[in-house]
C-alpha positions as CSV (number, residue, x, y, z in Angstrom):
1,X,63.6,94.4,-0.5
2,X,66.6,92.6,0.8
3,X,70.1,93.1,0.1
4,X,71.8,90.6,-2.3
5,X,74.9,88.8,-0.1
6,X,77.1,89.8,-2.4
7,X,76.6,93.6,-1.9
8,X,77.5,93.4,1.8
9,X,81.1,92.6,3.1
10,X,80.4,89.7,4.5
11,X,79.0,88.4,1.6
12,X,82.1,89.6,0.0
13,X,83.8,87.6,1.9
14,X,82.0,84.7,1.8
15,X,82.0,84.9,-2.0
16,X,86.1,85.1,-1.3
17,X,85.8,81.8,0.7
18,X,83.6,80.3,-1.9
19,X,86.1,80.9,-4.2
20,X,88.5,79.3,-2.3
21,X,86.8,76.4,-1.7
22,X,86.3,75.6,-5.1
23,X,90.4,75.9,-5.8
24,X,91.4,73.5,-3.2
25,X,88.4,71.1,-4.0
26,X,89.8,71.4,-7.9
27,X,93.3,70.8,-6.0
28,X,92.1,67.6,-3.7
29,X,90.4,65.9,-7.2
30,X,94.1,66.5,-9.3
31,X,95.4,64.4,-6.5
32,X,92.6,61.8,-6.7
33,X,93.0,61.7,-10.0
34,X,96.8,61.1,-10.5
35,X,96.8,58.8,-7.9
36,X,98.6,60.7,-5.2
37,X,95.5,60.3,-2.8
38,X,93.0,57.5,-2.6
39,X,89.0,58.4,-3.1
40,X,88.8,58.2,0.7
41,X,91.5,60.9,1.6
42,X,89.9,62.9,-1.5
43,X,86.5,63.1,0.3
44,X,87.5,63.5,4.0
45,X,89.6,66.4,2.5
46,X,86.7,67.5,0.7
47,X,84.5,66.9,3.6
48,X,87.0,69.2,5.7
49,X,87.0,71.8,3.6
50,X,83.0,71.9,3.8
51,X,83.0,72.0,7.2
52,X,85.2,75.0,7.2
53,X,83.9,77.0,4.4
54,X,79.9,76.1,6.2
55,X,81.6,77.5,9.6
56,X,82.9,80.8,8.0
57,X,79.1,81.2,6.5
58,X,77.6,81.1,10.2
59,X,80.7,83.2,11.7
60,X,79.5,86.0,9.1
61,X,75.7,85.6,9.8
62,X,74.6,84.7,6.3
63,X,71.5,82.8,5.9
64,X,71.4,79.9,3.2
65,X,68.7,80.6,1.0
């Protein structure tokens, strides 16, 4: 039986960046929201912060499941 992610430290870690990613996604859609940013910022900052959190998944050798 395999291990759940979230046992192992990298899946600690991931769970860590996951975390993260959700803050500064919350962060990106206040901007949207009150204006500060247009839609099209929002989701290349968005976008960016995807790529980043999708790299850190294959940097700790998790597999999407």
């Amino acid at each position: 039986m395999r291990e759940p992610p979230q046992s192992t430290p990298e899946g600690q870690i991931f769970n860590s960046n996951l975390q993260e990613f959700a803050v500064k996604c919350d962060y990106v859609c206040g901007l949207e929201s009150n204006g500060k940013i247009t839609p099209h910022e929002a989701y290349q900052r968005i976008k960016a912060l995807y790529k980043e959190l999708k790299h850190s998944r294959k940097q700790l050798n998790i597999k999407p499941e």
